[in-house]
C-alpha positions in Angstrom: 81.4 8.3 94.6 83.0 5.0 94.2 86.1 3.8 91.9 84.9 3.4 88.1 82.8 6.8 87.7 79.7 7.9 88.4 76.9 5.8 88.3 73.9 7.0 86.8 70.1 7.5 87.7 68.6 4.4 87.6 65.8 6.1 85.8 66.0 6.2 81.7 65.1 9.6 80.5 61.3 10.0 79.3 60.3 9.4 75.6 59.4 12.2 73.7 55.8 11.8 71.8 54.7 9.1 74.6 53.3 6.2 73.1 56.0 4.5 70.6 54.4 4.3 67.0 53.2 1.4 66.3 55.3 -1.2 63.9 54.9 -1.9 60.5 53.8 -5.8 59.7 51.5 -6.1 63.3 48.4 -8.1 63.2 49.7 -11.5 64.7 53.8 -11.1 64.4 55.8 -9.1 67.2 55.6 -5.2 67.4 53.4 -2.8 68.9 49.8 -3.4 68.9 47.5 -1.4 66.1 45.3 1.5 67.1 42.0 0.4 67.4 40.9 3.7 66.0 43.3 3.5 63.4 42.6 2.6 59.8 43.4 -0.5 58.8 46.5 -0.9 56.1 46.7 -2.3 53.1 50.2 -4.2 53.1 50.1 -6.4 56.3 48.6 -8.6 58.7 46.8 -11.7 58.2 45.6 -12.3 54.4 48.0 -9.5 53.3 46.2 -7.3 55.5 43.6 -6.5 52.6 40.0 -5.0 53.7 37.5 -7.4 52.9 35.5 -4.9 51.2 38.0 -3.6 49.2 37.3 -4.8 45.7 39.5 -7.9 44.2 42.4 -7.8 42.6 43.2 -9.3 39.5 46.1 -11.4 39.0 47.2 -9.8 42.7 48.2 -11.7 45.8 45.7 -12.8 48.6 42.2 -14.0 48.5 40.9 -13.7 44.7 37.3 -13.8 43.9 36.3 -15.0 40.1 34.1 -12.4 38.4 30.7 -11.9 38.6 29.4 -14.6 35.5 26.9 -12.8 32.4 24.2 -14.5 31.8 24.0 -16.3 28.7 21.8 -14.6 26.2 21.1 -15.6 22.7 21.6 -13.4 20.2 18.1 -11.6 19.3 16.4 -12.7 16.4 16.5 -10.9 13.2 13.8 -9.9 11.7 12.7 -12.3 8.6 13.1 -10.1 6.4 16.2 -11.0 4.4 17.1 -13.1 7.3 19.2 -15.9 6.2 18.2 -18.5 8.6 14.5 -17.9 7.7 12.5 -21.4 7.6 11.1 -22.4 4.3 7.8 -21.1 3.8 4.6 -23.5 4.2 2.3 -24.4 2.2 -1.2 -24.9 2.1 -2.5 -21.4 3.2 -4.5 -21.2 6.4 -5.5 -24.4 7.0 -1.9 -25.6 7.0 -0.8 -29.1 6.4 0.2 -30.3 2.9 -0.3 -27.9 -0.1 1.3 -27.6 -3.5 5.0 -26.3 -4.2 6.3 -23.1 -4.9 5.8 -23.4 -8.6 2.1 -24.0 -8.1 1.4 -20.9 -5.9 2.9 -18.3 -8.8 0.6 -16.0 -10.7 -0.9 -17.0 -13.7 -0.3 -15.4 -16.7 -3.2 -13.0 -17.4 -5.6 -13.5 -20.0 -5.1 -12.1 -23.8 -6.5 -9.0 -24.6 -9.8 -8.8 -27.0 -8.5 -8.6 -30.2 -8.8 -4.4 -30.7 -11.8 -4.0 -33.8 -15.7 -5.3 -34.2 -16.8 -8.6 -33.1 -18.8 -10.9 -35.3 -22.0 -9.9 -32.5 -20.7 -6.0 -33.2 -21.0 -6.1 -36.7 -24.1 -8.1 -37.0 -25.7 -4.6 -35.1 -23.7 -2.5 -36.9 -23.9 -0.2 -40.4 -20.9 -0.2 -42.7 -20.7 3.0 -44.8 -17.5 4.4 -46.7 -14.7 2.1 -44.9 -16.1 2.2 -41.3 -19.0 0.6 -39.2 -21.4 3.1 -36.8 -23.4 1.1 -34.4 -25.3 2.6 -30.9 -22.5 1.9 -27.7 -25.1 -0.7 -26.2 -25.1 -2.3 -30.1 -28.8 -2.6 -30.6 -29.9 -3.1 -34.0 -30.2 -0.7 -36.5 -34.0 -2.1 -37.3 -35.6 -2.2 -33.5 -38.2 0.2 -32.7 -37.8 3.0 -30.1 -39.7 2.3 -26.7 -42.0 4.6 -27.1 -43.9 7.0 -30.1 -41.9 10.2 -30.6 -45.0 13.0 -30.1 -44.3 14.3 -27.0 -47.6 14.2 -25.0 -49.4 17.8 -24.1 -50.2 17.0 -20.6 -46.5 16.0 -20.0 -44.8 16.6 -16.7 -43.0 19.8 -17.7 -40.7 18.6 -14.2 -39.9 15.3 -15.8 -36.8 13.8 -15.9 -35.2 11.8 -18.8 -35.7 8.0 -18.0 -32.9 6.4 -16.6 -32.6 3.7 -19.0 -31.4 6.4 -21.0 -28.7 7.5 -19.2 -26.8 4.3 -18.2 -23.3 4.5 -18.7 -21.8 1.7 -21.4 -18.1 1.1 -21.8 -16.3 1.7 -25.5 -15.2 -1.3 -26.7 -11.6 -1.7 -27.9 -11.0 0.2 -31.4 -14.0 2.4 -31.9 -15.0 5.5 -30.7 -17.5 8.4 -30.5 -18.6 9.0 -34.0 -18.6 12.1 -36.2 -21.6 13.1 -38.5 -21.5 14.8 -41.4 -23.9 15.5 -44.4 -23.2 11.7 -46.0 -23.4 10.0 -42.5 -26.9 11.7 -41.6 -28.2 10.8 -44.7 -27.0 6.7 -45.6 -26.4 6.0 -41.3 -28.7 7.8 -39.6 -31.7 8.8 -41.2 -32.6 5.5 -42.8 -32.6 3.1 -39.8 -34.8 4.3 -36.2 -31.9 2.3 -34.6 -34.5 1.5 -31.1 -34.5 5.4 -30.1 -35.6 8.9 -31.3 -32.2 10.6 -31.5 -28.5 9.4 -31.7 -25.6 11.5 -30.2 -22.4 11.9 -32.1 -19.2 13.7 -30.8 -19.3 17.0 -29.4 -23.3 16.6 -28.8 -24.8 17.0 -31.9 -28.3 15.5 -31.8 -30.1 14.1 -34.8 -33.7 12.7 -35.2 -33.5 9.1 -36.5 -36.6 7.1 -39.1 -38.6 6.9 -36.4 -38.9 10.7 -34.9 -40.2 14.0 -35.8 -37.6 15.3 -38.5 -35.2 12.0 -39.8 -31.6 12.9 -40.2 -31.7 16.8 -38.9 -30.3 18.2 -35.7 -32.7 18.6 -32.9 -30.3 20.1 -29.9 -27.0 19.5 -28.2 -26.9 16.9 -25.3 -23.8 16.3 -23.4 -22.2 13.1 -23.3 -20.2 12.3 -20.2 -17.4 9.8 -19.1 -19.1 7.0 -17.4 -17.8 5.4 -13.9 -15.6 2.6 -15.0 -14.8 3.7 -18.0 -17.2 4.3 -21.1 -19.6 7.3 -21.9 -23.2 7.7 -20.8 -25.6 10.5 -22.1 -26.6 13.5 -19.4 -29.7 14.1 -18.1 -32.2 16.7 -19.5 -35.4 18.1 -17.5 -39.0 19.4 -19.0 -40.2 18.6 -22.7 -36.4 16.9 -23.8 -36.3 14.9 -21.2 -39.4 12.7 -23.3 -36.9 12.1 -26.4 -35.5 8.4 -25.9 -31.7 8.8 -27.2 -28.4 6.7 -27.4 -24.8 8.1 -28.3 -23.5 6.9 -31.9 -20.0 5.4 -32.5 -17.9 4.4 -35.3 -15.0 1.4 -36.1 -12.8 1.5 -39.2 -13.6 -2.1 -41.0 -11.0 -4.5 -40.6 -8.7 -5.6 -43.5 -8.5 -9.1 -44.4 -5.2 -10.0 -44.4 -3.8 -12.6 -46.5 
């Protein structure tokens, strides 16, 4: 032993835990070096020690990247219905080019109705009796002939069919209407006149002969009368011995009043 105390081992005592841990800040300042195996840290080193695949910061420190632009897209059309930017239509229709303005293209008025009563060609084919005129719906005059004699042949096709002619449908002209018979009406409208056919055909069916048949002004049979396509009446068919009889439905107008 010497004067001053004893003098120590040389040796420092042994660390406990071995390696020292390693020092905050490293990457290229002093301290211990980083675990290779270790994780990088977010707060040090070069750049602020930020991962490079860590994703940016906004309004942070380090290296900022701008974000990722959108692509410009107009806004999508509207549909032209009630669109307001619509473009003025064109004119001139298919062919384009040129064409009239809107005023031209609107719809013209439609025409005026036939005045509702006779014509002056009605009542020239017509039969005026107690405040009303009765003509035939195809207006043939009261003085033409039927087609054919009224004597319905022996040898006829008891399979026949009434001629079409017959049956064609005719429309009803504004202001008449299917007529009615009564005692006066067969006697001064239908009787007198053959009226070009056998029989004439008043509402509800009722069949009378006309001048020109077997019994003028008496009922013979009830033939339907049906609504024609289009509007109007036509007369049904009949089969056998009727379907000889040549006929055509009677209607009536009330006679106009002058007016003053």
């Amino acid at each position: 032993m010497g004067g001053g105390g004893r003098r120590g081992d040389s040796r420092s005592p042994p660390r406990r835990g071995g390696r020292s841990p390693p020092r905050g800040g490293g990457g290229g300042g002093g301290g211990g070096r980083y675990n290779s195996r270790s994780p990088p840290r977010r707060g040090g080193g070069r750049d602020g020690g930020r991962d490079s695949r860590s994703p940016p910061r906004r309004g942070g420190g380090g290296r900022s990247r701008s974000p990722p632009r959108r692509r410009s897209r107009s806004p999508p059309r509207r549909s032209h219905l009630g669109s307001p930017r619509r473009s003025p239509p064109r004119y001139g229709g298919k062919g384009g080019g040129g064409g009239k303005p809107a005023a031209a293209w609107r719809r013209e008025p439609s025409p005026p109705k036939p005045p509702s009563g006779p014509t002056e060609e009605q009542r020239k084919n017509s039969i005026e009796h107690n405040g009303n005129l009765y003509a035939t719906i195809a207006f043939t005059s009261p003085t033409e002939l039927p087609p054919w004699g009224w004597e319905v042949p022996h040898q006829y096709d008891t399979r026949g069919r009434t001629d079409p002619q017959v049956t064609l449908g005719n429309p009803l002209p504004p202001g008449w209407k299917l007529a009615t018979a009564d005692d006066e009406i067969k006697l001064k409208v239908i009787k007198p006149f053959p009226w070009g056919t056998h029989l004439l055909v008043t509402d509800g069916g009722k069949t009378y002969h006309t001048s020109k048949s077997k019994k003028p002004g008496e009922i013979e049979m009830l033939w339907d009368i049906e609504r024609a396509t289009g509007g109007g009446y036509k007369l049904a068919y009949k089969n056998g011995s009727l379907a000889f009889w040549h006929a055509r439905i009677l209607i009536e107008c009330p006679v106009p009043v002058a007016t003053a």
